[in-house]
N, C-alpha and C positions, 0 to 999 in steps of 0.2 A: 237385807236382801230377802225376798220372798220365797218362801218354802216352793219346791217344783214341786206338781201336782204326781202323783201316785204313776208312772209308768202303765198302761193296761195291758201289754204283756206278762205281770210279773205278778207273784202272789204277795199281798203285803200282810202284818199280822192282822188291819182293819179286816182281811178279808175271811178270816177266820171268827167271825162272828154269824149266829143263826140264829132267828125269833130271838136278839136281844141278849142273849149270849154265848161266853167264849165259847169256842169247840176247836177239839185235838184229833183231827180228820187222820185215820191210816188211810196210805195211798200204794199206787204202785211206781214204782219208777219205768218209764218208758223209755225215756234216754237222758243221757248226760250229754249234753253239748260242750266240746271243750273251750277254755277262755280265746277270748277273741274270736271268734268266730260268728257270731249274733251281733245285730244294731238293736239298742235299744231305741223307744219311739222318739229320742232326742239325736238318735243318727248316730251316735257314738259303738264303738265297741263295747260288749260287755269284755272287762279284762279278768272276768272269773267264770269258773263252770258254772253252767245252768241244768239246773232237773226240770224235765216233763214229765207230768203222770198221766198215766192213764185218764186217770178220774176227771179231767181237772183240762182249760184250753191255756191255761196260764202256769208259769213257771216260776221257778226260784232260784234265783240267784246263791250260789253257796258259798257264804262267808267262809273267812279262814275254822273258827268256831263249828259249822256243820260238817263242815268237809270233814275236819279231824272225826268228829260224831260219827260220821258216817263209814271213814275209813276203820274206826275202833269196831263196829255195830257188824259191819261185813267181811272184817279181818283180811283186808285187801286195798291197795291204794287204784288198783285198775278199776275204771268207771265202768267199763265190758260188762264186770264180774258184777256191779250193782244193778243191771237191767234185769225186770221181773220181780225183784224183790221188793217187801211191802217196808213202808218207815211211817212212824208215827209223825208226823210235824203238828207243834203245839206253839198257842200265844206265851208269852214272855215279857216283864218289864224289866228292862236293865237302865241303872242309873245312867248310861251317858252314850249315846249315839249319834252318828249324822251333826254331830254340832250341838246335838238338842240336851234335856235331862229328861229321866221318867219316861222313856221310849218304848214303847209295845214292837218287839219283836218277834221274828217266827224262828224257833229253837229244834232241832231235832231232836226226841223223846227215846234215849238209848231205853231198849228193857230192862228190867228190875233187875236182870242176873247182869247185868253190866254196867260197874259205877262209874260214876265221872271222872276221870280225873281230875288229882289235884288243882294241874295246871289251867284245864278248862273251867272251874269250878264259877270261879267269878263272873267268868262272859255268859256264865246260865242264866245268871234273874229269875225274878221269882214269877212262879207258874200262875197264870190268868187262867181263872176260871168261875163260873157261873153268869152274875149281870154285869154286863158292861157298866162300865162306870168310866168320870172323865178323870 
């Protein structure tokens, strides 16, 4: 079956690339969209939250993984409470995704006074950066 091509609503980790490499863009969050409520460009519901930033005309879709990130980072599970506030999102490869192996994904980047949990620790991958490479 053929890979679908990349959604252009949505931020992918490809898109965190500039002059040839990685980059870990802070952003602002402008809104959380709740799940189901958005079509993705394939008609379908998206069945998870989505972030808008400021910065940015395209969004992200929030795994179980950022979500937690995110709820740890702003010591709040209300989406309300994350509007205005800035979050790191950085490339990442994690051995197994979408079906595939060796997947570049986009990770939220908790601050240095805030560790990861144990339990999240594995769904991090290791941080991408400098020249793209395949």
């Amino acid at each position: 079956m053929p890979k679908e091509p990349n959604d252009p609503m949505f931020i992918y980790a490809d898109n965190l690339v500039k002059d040839g490499n990685w980059v870990s863009p802070t952003v602002t969050i402008e809104k959380v969209i709740p799940e189901n409520t958005i079509r993705a460009a394939n008609k379908r519901l998206v069945e998870k939250p989505t972030m808008k930033f400021k910065e940015s005309d395209k969004m992200l879709v929030l795994n179980t993984t950022n979500e937690s990130l995110l709820r740890l980072q702003f010591g709040s599970s209300d989406y309300t409470k994350w509007v205005g506030k800035k979050v790191t999102i950085e490339p990442r490869r994690i051995a197994e995704a979408f079906g595939e192996t060796d997947v570049p994904v986009i990770r939220v980047a908790l601050p240095e006074d805030i560790p990861v949990p144990f339990r999240l620790r594995r769904h991090m991958g290791k941080k991408l950066s400098g020249a793209v490479t395949q």
